[in-house]
C-alpha positions as CSV (number, residue, x, y, z in Angstrom):
1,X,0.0,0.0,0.0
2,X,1.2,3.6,-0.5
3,X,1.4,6.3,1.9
4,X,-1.6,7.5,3.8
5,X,-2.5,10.7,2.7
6,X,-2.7,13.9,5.2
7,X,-5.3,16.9,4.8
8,X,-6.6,19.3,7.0
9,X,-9.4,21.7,6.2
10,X,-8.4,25.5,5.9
11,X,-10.6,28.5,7.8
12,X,-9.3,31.4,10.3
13,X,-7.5,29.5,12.1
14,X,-5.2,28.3,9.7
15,X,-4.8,31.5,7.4
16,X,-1.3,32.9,8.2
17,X,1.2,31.6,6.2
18,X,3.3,30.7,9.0
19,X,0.6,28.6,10.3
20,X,0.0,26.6,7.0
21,X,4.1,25.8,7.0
22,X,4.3,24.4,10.3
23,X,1.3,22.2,9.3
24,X,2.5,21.3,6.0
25,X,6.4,20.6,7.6
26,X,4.6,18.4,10.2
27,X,3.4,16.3,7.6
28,X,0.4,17.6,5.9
29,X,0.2,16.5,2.1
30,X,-3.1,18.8,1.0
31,X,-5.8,21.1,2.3
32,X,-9.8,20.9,2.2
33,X,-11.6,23.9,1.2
34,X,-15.7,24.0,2.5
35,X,-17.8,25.3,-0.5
36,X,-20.4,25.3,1.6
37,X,-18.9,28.3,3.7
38,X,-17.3,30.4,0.8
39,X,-16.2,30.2,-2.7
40,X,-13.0,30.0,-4.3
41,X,-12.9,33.6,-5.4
42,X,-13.6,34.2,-1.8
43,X,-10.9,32.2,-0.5
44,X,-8.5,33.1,-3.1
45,X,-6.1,34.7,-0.4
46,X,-6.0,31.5,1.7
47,X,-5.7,29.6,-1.2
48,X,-3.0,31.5,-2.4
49,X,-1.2,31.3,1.3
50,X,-1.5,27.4,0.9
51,X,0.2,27.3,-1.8
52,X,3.0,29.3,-0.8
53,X,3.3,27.8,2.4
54,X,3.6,24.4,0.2
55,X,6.2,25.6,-2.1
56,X,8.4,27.0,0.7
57,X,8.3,23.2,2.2
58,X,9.1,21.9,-0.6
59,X,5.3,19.8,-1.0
60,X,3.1,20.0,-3.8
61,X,-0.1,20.2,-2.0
62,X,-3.1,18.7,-3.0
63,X,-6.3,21.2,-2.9
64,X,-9.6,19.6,-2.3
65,X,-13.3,21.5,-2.6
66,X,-16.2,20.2,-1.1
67,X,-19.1,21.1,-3.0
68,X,-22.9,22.0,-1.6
69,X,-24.3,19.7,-3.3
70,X,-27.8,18.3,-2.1
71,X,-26.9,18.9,1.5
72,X,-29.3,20.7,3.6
73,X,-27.7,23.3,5.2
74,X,-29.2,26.4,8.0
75,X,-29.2,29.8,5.8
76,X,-27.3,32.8,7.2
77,X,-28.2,34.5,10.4
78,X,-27.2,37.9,11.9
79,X,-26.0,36.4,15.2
80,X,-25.7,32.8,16.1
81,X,-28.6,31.8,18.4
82,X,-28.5,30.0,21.6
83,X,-30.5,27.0,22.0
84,X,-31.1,25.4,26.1
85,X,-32.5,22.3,26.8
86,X,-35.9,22.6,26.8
87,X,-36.4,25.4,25.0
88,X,-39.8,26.4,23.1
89,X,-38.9,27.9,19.9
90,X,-40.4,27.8,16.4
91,X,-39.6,26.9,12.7
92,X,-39.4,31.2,12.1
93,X,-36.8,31.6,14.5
94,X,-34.4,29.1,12.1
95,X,-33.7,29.8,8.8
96,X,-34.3,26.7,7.3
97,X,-34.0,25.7,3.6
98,X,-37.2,25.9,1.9
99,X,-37.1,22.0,1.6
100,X,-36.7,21.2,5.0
101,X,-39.4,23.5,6.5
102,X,-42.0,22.1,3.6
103,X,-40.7,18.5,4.5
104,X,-41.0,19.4,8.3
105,X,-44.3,21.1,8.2
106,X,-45.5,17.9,6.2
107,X,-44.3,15.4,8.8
108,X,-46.1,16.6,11.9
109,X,-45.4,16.5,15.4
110,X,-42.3,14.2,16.2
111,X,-40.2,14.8,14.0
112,X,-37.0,15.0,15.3
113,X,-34.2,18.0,13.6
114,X,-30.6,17.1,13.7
115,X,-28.3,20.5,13.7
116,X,-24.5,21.0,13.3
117,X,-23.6,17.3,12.5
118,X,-26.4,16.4,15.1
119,X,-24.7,18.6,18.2
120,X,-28.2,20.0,18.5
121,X,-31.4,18.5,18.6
122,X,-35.1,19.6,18.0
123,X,-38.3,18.0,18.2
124,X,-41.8,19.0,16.2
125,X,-45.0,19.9,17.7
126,X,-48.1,21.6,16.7
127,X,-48.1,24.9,14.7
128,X,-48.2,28.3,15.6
129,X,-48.5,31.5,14.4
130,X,-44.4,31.3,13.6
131,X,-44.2,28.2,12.2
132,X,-44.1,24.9,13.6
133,X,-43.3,24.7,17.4
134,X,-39.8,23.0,18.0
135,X,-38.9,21.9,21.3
136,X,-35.2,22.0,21.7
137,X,-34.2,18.3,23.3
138,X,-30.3,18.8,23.1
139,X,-29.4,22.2,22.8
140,X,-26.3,24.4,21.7
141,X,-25.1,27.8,19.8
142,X,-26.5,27.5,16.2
143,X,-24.3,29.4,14.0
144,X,-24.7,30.3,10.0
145,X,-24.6,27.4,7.1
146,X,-24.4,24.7,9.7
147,X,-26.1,21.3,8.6
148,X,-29.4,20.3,8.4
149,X,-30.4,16.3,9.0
150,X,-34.3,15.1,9.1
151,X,-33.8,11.1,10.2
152,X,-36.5,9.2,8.5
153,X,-37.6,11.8,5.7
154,X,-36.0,11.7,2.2
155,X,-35.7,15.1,0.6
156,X,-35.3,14.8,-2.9
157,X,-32.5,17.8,-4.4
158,X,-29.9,18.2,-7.7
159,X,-26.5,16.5,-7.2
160,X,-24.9,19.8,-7.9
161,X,-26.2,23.4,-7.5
162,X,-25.6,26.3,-10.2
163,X,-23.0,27.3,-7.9
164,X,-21.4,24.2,-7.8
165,X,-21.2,24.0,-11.9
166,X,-19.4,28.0,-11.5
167,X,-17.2,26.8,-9.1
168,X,-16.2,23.7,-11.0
169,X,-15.8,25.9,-14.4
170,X,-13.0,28.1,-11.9
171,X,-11.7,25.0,-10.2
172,X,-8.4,24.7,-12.9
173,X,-7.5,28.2,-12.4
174,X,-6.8,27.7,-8.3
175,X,-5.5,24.7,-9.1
176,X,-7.7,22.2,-7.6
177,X,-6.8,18.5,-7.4
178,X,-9.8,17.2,-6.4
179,X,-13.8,17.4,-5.6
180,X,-15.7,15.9,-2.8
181,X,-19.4,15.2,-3.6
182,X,-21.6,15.0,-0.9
183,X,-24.6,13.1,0.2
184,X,-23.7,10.7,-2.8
185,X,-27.0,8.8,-3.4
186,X,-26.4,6.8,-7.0
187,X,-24.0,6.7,-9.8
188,X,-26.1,9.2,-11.7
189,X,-24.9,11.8,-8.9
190,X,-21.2,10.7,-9.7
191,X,-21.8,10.9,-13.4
192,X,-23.4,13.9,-12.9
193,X,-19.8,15.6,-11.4
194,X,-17.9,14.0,-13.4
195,X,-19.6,15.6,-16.8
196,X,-19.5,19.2,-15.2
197,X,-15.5,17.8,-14.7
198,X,-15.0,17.1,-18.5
199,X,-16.6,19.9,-19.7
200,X,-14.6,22.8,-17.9
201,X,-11.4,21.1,-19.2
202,X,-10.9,19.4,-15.4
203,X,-10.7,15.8,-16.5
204,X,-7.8,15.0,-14.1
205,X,-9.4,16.6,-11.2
206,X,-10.2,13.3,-8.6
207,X,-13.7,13.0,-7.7
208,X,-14.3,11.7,-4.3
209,X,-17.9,10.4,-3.2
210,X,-18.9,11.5,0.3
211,X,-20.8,8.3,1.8
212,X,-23.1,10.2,4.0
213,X,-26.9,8.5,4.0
214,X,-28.0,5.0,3.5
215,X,-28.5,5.1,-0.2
216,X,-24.6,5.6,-0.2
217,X,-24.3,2.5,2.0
218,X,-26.7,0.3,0.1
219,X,-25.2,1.6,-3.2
220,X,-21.8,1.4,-2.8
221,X,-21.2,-1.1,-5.5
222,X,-22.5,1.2,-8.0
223,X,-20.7,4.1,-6.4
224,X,-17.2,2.8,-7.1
225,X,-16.2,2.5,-10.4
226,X,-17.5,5.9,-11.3
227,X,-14.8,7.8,-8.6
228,X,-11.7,7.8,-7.3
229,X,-12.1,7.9,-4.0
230,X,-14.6,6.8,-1.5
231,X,-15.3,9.2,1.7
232,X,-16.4,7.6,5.1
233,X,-17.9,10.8,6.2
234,X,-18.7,9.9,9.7
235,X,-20.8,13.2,10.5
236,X,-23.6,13.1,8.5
237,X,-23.4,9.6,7.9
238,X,-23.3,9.4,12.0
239,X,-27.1,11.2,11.8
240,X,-28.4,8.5,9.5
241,X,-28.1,6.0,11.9
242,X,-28.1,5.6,15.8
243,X,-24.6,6.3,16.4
244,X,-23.7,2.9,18.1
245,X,-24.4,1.8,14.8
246,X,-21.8,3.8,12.8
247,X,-18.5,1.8,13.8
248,X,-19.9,-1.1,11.7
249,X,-21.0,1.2,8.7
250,X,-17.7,2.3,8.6
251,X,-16.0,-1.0,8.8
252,X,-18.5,-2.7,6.0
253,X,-17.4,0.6,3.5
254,X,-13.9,0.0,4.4
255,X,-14.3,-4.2,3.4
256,X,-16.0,-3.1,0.7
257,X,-13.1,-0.6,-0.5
258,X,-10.5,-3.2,0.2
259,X,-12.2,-5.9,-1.8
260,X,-12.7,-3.4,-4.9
261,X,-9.5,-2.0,-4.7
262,X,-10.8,1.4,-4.4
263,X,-9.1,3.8,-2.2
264,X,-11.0,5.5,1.0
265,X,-10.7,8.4,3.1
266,X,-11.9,8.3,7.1
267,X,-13.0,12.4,8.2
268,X,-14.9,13.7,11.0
269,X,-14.2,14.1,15.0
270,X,-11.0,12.0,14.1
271,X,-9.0,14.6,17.0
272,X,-12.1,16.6,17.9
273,X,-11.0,17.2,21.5
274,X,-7.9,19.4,20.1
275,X,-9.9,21.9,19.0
276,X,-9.5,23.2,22.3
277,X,-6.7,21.0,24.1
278,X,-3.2,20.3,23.0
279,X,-3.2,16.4,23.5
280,X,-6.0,14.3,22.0
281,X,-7.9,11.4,23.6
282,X,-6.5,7.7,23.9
283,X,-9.5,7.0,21.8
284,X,-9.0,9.6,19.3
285,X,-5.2,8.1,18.6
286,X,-6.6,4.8,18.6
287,X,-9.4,5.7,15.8
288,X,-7.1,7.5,13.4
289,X,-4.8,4.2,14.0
290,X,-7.6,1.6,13.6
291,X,-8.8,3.6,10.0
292,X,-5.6,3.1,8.6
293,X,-4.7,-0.2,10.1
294,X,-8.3,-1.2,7.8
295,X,-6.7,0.0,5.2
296,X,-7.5,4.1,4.6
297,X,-5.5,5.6,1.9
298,X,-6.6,9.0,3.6
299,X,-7.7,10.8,6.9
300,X,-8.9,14.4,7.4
301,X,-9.6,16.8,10.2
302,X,-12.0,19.4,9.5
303,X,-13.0,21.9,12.8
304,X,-9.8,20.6,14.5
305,X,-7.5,23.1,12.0
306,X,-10.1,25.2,10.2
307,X,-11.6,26.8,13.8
308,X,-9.2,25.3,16.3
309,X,-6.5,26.6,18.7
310,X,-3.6,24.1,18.3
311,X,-3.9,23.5,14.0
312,X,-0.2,22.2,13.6
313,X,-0.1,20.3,16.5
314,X,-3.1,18.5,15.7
315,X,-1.3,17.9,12.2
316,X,1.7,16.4,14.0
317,X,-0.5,13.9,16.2
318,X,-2.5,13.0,12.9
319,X,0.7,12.3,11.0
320,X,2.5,10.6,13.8
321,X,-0.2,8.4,14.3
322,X,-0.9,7.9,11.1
323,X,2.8,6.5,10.2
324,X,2.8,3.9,14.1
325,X,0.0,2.6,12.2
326,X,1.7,2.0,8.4
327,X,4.3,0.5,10.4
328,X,2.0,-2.3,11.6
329,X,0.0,-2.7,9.1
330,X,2.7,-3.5,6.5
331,X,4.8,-5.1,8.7
């Protein structure tokens, strides 16, 4: 097997080119921009930092976009709003995509709301004058274009939005190596990106397919000869399910992978207790280990260096881990 792949995910925390060198000299190979957040023309000055900070390390980094895609995402608020248990608060005090407040108005009481890769949790009742009351079960600070999950209800949306196609058509110029499509539901969705790929001229950009729902799962035989990558993304993905459920999901996509000979990347929470603290959990250590060890060609952090305090140290601990693990698994 080759050599596990590094990335971290770029955002304020990790802007200063001094930053981005220490991360890439403690083993970083590329970086994860969030479409979902900004656009490349937005982020042109980080981008351009990460490339500096590359060349100056001697790396050529690897630049991956995540597009929007059909994820359901919270629109932008003026000021994030704090949600405690218990709570009475209604669907006009969110602002939900038009989708997921037709979809939740439809449902009825009981519906449960999963926010922010299901930190926060709200439960339906009757209607009101503002909407549909939503009783907040498990609450949290709800900030701008965080995601939106509706266990049970299937919400029907394009694989790629307009601004996807625009960003794809720009992606050469910023020099993107790969896309990450999420909530990847059939090959049509693959095919789909891959099109929008051929026809700006990007046909050696990698497409990666974000397994996030249980079409992914069920369809992952489908899914793999029509990208180059599978994604075990364990947040959303984490929301499909009950979460004692997830470790097998990821260890079936991982068999699965390995019998296809299709590379796979492991992402989410993978050293979420660094976004704060400078030494990660015994479990965290032994998760990034066990993901490679099953035979990951990549892992990511996301919050952990876009929004964290300690971004090259959580690179260092990713990396060293990363390589204890090569060592027994190709010993």
């Amino acid at each position: 097997m080759g050599k596990v792949r590094i990335y971290g995910t770029i955002g304020p925390a990790c802007r200063d080119t001094e930053i981005l060198k220490q991360m890439f000299r403690e083993g970083m190979d590329g970086i994860r921009l969030n479409l979902s957040h900004t656009s490349l023309e937005e982020a042109s000055d980080l981008i351009d930092s990460c490339h500096r900070a590359a060349r100056e390390c001697g790396v050529r980094p690897e630049l991956l976009i995540d597009m929007q895609g059909p994820e359901l995402r919270v629109g932008r608020m003026e000021a994030p709003l704090s949600l405690d248990d218990g709570d009475l608060i209604s669907t006009g005090d969110i602002p939900f995509p038009e989708s997921a407040e037709k979809a939740i108005e439809e449902k009825g009481p009981g519906q449960d709301i999963l926010l922010d890769d299901g930190k926060i949790l709200l439960r339906t009742g009757c209607s009101g004058e503002n909407g549909i009351y939503l009783r907040v079960i498990r609450g949290g600070m709800l900030e701008s274009r965080k995601s939106v999950a509706l266990p049970g209800i299937a919400i029907h949306a394009p694989a790629m939005t307009e601004n996807d196609r625009e960003q794809i058509r720009r992606a050469g110029r910023f020099g993107v190596t790969a896309v990450m499509q999420p909530f990847v539901r059939s090959r049509e969705d693959l095919m789909e990106v891959r099109s929008a790929l051929d026809e700006a001229g990007c046909s050696s950009i990698r497409l990666l397919a974000k397994i996030e729902n249980r079409d992914g799962i069920n369809r992952l035989d489908e899914l793999i000869p029509h990208c180059d990558e599978i994604v075990i993304a364990r947040g959303d993905l984490g929301n499909a399910m009950d979460l004692w459920e997830l470790p097998a999901a990821q260890k079936h996509i991982s068999e699965v992978c390995r019998k296809e000979g299709r590379d796979f990347m492991v992402v989410t929470q993978m050293l979420d207790s660094m976004t704060h603290r400078q030494v990660p959990t015994r479990a965290e250590v032994s998760d990034i280990f066990n993901a490679v060890a099953d035979g990951a060609s990549s892992v990511m952090v996301t919050g952990e260096t876009a929004a964290g305090e300690y971004p090259a140290l959580v690179i260092r601990y990713l990396y060293k881990t990363v390589c204890e693990a090569e060592r027994f698994r190709d010993r």
